[in-house]
C-alpha positions as CSV (number, residue, x, y, z in Angstrom):
1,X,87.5,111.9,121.0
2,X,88.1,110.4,117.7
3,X,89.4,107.3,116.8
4,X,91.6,106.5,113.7
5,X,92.7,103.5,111.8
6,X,95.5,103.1,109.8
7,X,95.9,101.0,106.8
8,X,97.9,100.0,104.3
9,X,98.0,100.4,100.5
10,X,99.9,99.7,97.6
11,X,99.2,101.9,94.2
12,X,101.0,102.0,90.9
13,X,101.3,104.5,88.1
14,X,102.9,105.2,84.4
15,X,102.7,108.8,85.0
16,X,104.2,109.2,88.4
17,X,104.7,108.7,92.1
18,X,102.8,111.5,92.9
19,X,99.7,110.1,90.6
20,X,100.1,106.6,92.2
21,X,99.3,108.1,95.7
22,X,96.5,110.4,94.5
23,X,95.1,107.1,92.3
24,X,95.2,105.4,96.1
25,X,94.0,107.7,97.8
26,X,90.7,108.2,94.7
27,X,90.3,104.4,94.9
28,X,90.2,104.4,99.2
29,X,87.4,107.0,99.0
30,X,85.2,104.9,97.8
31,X,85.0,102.4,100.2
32,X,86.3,105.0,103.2
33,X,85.0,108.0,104.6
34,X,86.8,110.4,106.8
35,X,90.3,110.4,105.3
36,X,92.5,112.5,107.4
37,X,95.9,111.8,105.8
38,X,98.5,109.6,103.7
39,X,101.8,109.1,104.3
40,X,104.2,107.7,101.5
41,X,105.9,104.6,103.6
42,X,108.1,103.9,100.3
43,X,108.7,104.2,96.2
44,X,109.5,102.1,94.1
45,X,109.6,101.9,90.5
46,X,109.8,99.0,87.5
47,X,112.2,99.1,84.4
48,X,111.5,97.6,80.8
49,X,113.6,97.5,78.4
50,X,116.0,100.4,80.1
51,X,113.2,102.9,81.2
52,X,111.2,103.5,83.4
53,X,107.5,102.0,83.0
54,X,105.8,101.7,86.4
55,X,105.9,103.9,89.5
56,X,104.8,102.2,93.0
57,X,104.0,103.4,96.0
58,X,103.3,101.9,99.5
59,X,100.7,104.2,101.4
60,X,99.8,104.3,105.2
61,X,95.9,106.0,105.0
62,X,94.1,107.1,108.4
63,X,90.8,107.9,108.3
64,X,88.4,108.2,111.2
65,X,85.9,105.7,112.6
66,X,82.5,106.5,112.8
């Protein structure tokens, strides 16, 4: 039987959500081994000067304990 953690992560981007979460998910490899999934909790993004500059993401990752 395998047992999980979940924890929780915040990323940001210039290019994207979808690059925040893969950023996260680079940066939690390190550290981690056995990550089985992510899930996207919730987006959010920073404006400057009328556009859009920053994309954020808050990440739920489980990954298996050894």
């Amino acid at each position: 039987m395998a047992v999980l953690k979940v924890i929780e992560v915040l990323s940001s981007s210039t290019v994207s959500w979808e690059d925040a979460t893969k950023k996260a998910v680079s940066q939690a490899t390190k550290t981690l081994k056995n990550i089985r999934s992510v899930y996207v909790q919730e987006q959010s993004a920073s404006v400057k000067n009328g556009q859009v500059d920053e994309f954020r993401v808050n990440l739920k990752l489980t990954f298996e304990i050894e």
